[in-house]
C-alpha positions as MATLAB code, in Angstrom:
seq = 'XXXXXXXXXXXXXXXXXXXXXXXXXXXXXXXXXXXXXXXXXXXXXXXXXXXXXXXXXXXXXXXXXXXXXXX';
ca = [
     -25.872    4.882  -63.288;
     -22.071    4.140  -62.818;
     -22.728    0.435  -61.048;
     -24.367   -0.979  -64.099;
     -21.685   -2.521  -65.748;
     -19.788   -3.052  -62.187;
     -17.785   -6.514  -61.931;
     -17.863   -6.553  -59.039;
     -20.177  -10.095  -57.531;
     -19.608   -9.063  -53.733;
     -22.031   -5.563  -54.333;
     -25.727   -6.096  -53.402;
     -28.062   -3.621  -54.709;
     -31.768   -2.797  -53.312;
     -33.915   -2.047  -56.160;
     -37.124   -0.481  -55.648;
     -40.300    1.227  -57.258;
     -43.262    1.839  -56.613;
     -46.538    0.085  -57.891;
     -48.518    3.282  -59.164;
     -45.069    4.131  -61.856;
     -43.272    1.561  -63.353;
     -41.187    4.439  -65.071;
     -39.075    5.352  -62.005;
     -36.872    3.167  -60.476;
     -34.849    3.518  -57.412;
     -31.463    1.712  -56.526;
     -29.517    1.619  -53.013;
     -26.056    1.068  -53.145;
     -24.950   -1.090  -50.588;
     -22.203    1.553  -48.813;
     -24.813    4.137  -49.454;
     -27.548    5.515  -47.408;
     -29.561    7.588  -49.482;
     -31.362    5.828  -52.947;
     -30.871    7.157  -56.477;
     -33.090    7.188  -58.675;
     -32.340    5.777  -62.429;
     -35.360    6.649  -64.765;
     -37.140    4.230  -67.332;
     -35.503    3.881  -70.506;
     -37.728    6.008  -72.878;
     -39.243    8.712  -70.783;
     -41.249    9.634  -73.537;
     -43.312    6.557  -73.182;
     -46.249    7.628  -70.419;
     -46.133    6.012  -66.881;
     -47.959    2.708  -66.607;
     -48.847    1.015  -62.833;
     -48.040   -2.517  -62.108;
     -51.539   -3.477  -62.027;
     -51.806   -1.917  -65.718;
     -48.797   -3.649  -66.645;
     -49.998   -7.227  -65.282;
     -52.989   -6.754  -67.477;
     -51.389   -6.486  -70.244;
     -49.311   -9.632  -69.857;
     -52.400  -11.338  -69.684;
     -54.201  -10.366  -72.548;
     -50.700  -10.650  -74.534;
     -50.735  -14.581  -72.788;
     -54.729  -14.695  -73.683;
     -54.235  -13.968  -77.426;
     -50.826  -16.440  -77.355;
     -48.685  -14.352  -78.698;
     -45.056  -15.323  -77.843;
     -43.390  -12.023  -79.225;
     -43.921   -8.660  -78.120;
     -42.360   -5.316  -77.793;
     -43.256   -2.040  -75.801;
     -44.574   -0.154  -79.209;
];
């Protein structure tokens, strides 16, 4: 995505995705009117929901761990 390292302060982006896949990520531009869509990192990871995701956090906050990674 060409904006990501943009310097510009004044640009306002609209980020979006939706809560069933975390992996795909949409991203308005401000003078644009169609959204673009800027995959996950590592697509060879599988798709995870936000509701999967937010489970996770808690059992990672359960155990009290303070450190962890995707792997």
């Amino acid at each position: 995505m060409q904006w990501i390292n943009s310097r510009d302060k004044n640009k306002s982006f609209i980020i979006r995705r939706g809560p069933r896949d975390l992996s795909r990520i949409f991203v308005l531009h401000p003078k644009e009117t169609n959204y673009f869509e800027d995959p996950y990192r590592n697509m060879g990871r599988p798709s995870i929901t936000i509701w999967e995701h937010k489970e996770t956090l808690r059992r990672i906050k359960e155990k009290g761990l303070s450190y962890y990674d995707e792997a």
